[in-house]
N, C-alpha and C positions, 0 to 999 in steps of 0.2 A: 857804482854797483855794476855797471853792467862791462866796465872792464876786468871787475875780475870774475865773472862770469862764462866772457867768453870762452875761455879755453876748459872750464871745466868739466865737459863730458869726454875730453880727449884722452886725461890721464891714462895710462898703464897701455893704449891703443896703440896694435900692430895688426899693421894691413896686410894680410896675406899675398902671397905667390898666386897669379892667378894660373894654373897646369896649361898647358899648351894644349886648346881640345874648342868643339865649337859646340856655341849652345845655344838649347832652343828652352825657350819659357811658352809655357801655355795655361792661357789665361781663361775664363769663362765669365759669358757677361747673360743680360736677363732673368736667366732662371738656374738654379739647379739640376744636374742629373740630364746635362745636355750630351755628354759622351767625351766631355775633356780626357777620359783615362783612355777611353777607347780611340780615340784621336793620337793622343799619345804613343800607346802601344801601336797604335795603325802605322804611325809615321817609323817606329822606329825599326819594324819589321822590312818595312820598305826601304830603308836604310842599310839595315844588316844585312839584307837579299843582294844588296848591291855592292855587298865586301868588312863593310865599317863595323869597327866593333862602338856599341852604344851601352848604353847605360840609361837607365830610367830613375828618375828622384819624384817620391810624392811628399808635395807639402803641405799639413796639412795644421787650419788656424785653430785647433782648436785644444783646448787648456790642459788635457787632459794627456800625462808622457806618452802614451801612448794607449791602444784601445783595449789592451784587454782585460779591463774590468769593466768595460761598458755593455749594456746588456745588447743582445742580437737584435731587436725590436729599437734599438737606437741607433745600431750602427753596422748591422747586417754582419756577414761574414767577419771574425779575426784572422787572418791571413802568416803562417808561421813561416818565418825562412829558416834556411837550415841552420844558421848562427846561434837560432832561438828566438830573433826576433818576432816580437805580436804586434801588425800590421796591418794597416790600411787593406782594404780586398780590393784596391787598384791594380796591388804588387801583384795577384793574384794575373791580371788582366797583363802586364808586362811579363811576365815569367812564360804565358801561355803566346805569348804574338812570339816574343823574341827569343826564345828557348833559353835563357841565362836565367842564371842564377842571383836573385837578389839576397842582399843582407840588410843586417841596422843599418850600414848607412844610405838605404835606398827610401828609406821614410823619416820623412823628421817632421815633428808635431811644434806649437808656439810653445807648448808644457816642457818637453825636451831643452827648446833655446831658451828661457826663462830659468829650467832646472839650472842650466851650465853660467849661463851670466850670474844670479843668485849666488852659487856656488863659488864663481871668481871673486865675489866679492865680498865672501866671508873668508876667503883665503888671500884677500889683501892686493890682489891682482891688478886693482884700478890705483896702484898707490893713492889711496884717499879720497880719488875724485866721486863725483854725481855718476850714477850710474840711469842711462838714461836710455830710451828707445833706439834711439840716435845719438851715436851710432853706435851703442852697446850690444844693442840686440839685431840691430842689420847687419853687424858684422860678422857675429857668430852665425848668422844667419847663410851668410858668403863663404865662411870658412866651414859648413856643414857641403855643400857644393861644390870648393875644393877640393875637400878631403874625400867625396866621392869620386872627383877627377883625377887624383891622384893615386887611385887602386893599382896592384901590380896588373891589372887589364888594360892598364891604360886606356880607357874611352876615346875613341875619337870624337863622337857625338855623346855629351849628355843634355839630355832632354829633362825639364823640371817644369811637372806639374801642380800648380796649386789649388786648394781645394777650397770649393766654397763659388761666392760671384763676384764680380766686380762693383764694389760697393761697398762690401761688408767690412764693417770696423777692423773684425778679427784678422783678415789677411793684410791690412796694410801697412804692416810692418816688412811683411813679406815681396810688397810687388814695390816698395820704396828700394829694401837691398835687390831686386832686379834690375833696381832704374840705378843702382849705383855700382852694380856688376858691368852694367852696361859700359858705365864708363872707363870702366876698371881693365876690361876687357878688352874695347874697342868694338867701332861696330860691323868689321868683319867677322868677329868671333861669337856676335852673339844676335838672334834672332825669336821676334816675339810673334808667337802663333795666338791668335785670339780666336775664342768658339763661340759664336754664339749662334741664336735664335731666329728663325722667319718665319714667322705663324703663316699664314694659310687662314685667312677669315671666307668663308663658303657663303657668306648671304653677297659678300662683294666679287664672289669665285674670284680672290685676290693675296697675292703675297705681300706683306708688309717689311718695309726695310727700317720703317722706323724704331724699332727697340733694339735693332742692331746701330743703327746710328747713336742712340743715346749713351749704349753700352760703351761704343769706341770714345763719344766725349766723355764719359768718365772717366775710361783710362787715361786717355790725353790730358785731363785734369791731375794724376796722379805725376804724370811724367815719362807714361808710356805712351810710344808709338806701334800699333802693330804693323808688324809686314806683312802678315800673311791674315787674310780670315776664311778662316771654315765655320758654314751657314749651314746649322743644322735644320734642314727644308723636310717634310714629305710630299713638295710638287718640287718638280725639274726646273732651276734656277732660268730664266732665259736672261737671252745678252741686256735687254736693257735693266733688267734688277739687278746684276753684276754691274751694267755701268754707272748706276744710282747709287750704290753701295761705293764703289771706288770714291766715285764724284764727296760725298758726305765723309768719309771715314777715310779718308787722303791716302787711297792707296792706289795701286791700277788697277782695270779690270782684270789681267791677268792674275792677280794675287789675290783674287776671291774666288774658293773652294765651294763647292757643295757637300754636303755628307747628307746625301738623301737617306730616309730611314728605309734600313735593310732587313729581312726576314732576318737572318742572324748577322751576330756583331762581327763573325769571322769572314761576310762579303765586302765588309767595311774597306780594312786596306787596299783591297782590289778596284771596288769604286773610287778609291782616294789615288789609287794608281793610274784612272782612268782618266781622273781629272788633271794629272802632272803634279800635284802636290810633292811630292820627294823631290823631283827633279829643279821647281823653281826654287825647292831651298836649298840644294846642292846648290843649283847657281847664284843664289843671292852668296851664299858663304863662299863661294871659290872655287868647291870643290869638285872633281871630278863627277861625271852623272853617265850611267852606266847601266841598261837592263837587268833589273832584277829575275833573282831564280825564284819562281813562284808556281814551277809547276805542281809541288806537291800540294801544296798548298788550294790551289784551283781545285786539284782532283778531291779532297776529302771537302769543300765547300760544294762542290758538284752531289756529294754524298750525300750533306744536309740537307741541302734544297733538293734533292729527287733521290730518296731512297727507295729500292724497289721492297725491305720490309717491313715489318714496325711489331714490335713490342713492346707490353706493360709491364711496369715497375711500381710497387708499392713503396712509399716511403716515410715510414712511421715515427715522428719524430713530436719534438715540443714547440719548435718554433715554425712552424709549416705555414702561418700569417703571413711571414716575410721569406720568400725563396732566396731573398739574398743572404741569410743568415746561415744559408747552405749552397751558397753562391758556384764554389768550386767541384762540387759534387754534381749538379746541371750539368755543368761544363763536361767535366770529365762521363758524364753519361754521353752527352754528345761525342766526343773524341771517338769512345768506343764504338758509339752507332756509325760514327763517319768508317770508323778501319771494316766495319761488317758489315757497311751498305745496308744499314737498318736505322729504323727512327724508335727510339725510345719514349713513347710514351710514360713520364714520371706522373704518378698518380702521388698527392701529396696528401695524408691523413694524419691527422688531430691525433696525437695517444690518448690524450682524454675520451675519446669518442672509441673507441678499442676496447677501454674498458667500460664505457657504458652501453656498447652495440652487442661485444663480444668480436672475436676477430673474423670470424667467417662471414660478416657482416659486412666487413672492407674489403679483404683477401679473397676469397674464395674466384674472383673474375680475374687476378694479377696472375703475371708468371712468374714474379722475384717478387723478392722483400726485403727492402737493405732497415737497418735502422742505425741513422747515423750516431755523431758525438752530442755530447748534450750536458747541462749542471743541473743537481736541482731533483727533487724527488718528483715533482707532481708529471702523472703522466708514466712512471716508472712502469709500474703493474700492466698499465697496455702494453708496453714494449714487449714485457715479460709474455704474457697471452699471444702476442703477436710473433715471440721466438717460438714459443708452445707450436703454434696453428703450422710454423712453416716446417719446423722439423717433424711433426708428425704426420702432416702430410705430403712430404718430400718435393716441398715447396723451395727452388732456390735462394738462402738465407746467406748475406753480406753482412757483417758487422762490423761497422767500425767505432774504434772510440768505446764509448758506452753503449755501443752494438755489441760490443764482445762481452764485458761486464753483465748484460743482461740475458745473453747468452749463455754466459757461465752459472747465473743465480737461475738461470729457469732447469736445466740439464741439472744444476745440484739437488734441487726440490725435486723433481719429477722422475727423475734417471737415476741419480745417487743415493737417493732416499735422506736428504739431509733436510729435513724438515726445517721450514722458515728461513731458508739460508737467504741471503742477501747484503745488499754492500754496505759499510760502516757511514758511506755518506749517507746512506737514508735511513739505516735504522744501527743509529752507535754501539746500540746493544743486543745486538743480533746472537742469537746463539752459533751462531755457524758463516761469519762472517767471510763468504769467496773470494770478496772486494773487499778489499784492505786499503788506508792510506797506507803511503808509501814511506817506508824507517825513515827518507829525509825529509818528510814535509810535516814531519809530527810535532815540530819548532819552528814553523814558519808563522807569522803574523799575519806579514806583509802580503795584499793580496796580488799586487802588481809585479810580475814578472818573474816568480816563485813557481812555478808550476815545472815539472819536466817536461821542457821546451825543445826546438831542433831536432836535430838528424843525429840516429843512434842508431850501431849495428844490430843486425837479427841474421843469427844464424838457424840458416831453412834445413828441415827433416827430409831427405829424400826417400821418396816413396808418396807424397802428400800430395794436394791438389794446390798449397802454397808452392810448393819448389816447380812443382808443375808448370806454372802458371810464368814463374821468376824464371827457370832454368839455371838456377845460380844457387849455390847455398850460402851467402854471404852477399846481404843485399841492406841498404840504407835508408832508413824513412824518418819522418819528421813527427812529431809529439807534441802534444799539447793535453796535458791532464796530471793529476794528482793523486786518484784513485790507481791500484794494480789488482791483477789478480793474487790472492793470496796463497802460496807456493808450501802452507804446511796443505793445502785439497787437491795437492798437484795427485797423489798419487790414489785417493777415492777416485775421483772422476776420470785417471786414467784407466782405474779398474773396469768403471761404469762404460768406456768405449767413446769416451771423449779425446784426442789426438791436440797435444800440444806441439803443433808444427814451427814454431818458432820462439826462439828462444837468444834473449840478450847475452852474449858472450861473455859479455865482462861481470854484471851482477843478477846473472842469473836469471831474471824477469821474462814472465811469457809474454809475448809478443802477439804471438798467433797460437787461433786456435781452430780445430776441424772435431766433426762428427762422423764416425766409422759408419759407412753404411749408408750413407746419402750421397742422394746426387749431388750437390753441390753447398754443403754449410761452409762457409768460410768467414771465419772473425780474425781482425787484427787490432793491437792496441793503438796502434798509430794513425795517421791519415795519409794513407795514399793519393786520397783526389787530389793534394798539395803536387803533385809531380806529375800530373796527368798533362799532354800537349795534344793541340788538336793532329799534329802528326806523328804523337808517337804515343799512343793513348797508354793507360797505365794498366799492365798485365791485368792487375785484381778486377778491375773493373772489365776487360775485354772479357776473360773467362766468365763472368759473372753474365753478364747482358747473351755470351753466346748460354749458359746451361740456361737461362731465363726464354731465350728464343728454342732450345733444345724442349724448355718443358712444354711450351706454347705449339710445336712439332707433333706433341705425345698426344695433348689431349685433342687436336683436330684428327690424329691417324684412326 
């Protein structure tokens, strides 16, 4: 029996090309949510500063192709690249460090390598053999890695992070084909960064190494060796915890990182820069090591940590429990306070609580009011109160997503006199439906990766406070939604003094929309915060935070 066993998980098995490029894996051990993305992104900015083109891969264990039909309360932010892919909110965290541009193949989920192995093997692919973990699924797993390696960017550095901790069933599939890239590769080419934990226990005023040590014998149990560890600390590592830690977890002191915790995530790279982390992986791989350009970079983190203004921001949504669910939108508020030398106070309110307070009840003390994307009717009617409260009192109003939508259905009721108007997602039989699904999603079942997804033209109205804002009438943003505005109310509500400032070229679709006669209403159907960077923050959002400091200007004068 067990000779003709041996060979049968080999069947149909071609080992891939490994692309000529160096890689770094990063691992996390102890706990969750220690900053493995942000480590990731940390290093790779640091990298790029210094010439190299990089590449970022999230891998993540978990069943599902990928997240977006997972609700925001389980998995915070869906992160869209311009491809269309729906994405891990790490991609999120890579795209803002590194300023590139991710696709599908910068997230790969166990649901994706499972889909494709499954798939090979109703299509006869394994000529007959056992289709088996090993090495069926480690090796698609390797060839998801190459074929990231293999872009016409050609990555010098790709860096793959894995999601989850060192332990968990779900990823070892994952960190088995690292330990077999390894050899695949060579170990010039390939480098493993481990993150993990040093509590700080305060009855002993003492740092412990030990659940860092148990972390690295797991790994080592697995077949990993780390090179490098970054110790997420909040006290300042001294030499003899770094030489404890080498000593137990067989590395030198030299290759123990601190990543003390920092007011924001974006002093991180800089601290990592402080501590030589880029340079000793330059020179573990071979490669040349070089002064990063970081001065922009310094100056708008100079802005976060000591702005000389600050304003408030209202932000009336459904998921405001978990801020990560609106992950990119922080962010991108910051970018903007960075370029204005102001801090944005985001004031985060319940729409449930909107419509049981009334909105003069939350609003009345803000200077803006965005109301982000969102699924789902409950919570609607406060949005609606809350578009009400800003436009009539010439309260700076952002919409995005189903900001715009509910912008539209409040301006229809109230300004266009279309009684009960509102979107067919939450009332199908609405007499006077604004929001419309969309001609192509009226045959859609399927709820996974259906939605109009990625980057689509919008051509801007000059004269607007959108093209204002862009300087461009032909500008590209990214989608995620099903609902549109409906194009037979185009021309009531233009009656009524509502301004359709942008508009999809190719089928027609509004895009953006503006209110004549205010200081600053601006809705779009898209998400801009997807493209905001902490040095190049995204127009909508700049314009919005300055008429929001412009209103906070008025009512002190």
């Amino acid at each position: 029996m067990a000779s003709r066993s041996k060979h049968k998980g080999n069947k149909g098995r071609t080992r891939p090309r490994i692309p000529r490029a160096k890689y770094v894996f990063v691992t996390g051990g102890v706990v969750s949510s220690l900053g493995k993305g942000i480590t990731s992104a940390s290093l790779g900015l640091l990298l790029k500063e210094r010439g190299y083109r990089v590449t970022i891969l999230k891998a993540d264990p978990y069943l599902n192709v990928d997240p977006g039909t997972m609700s925001p309360f389980q998995h915070g932010e869906v992160y869209v690249t311009d491809d269309g892919a729906e994405t891990d909110l790490d991609l999120g965290h890579y795209e803002r460090f590194i300023d590139v541009s991710m696709s599908k193949l910068n997230n790969v989920t166990s649901g994706q390598i499972y889909e494709r192995v499954i798939q090979k093997e109703r299509d006869g692919a394994y000529l007959g053999g056992t289709v088996q973990v090993i090495p069926h699924v480690t090796d698609e797993i390797i060839a998801r890695i190459c074929e990231l390696a293999s872009t016409k960017e050609k990555p010098q550095f790709v860096i793959t992070e894995v999601g989850g901790t060192v332990g968990d069933i779900e990823s070892l599939p994952f960190l088995e084909a690292f330990r077999q890239f390894f050899l695949l590769a060579g170990a010039r080419n390939v480098l493993f960064v481990h993150v993990t934990l040093l509590p700080y226990i305060a009855a002993a005023d003492e740092v412990k190494t030990k659940p860092t040590q148990h972390s690295v014998y797991r790994l080592r149990e697995i077949g990993l060796q780390p090179n490098v560890i970054v110790a997420r600390t909040e006290k300042p590592i001294e030499q003899d915890v770094r030489d404890k830690i080498a000593l137990f977890c067989n590395v030198s002191a030299g290759d123990v990182f601190a990543a003390k915790d920092a007011a924001s995530i974006y002093e991180v790279p800089l601290n990592l820069e402080k501590e030589g982390l880029a340079d000793n992986v330059l020179k573990k791989m071979g490669m040349r090591a070089q002064p990063p350009e970081l001065h922009a970079w310094r100056s708008r983190v100079n802005h976060i940590l000591s702005p000389s203004k600050r304003v408030t921001v209202a932000i009336v949504g459904k998921y405001v429990g978990l801020q990560d669910a609106y992950k990119s939108i922080n962010e991108a508020f910051i970018h903007a306070g960075a370029e204005l030398d102001l801090h944005v106070d985001t004031r985060w309110i319940d729409a449930e609580l909107v419509e049981q307070d009334g909105p003069a009840a939350h609003l009345s003390e803000v200077h803006g009011l965005l109301i982000p994307g969102g699924f789902g009717v409950r919570g609607s009617e406060g949005k609606v109160e809350a578009v009400r409260y800003a436009r009539e009192n010439g309260l700076p109003y952002f919409g995005i997503c189903l900001g715009l939508q509910m912008a539209v259905v409040e301006f229809a009721r109230t300004v266009a006199g279309l009684k009960n108007a509102n979107s067919s997602e939450f009332r199908p039989r609405t007499r006077h439906p604004v929001i419309a699904l969309m001609p192509g999603q009226r045959a859609v079942a399927q709820k996974g990766g259906t939605m109009r997804l990625g980057s689509w033209s919008c051509h801007l109205q000059r004269g607007t406070k959108a093209f204002e804002a862009y300087g461009s009438e032909l500008i590209y943003e990214r989608h995620r939604h099903r609902y549109e505005f409906n194009n037979a109310y185009r021309e009531p509500l233009e009656n009524a003094g509502m301004v359709f400032s942008g508009v999809n070229p190719d089928e027609g679709l509004v895009e953006m929309a503006e209110v004549k006669g205010h200081p600053w209403f601006v809705c779009c159907q898209f998400h801009p915060e997807l493209k905001s960077r902490l040095t190049r923050a995204h127009p909508l959002f700049l314009k919005f935070v300055e008429s929001s400091y412009n209103e906070k200007l008025r009512r002190n004068s």
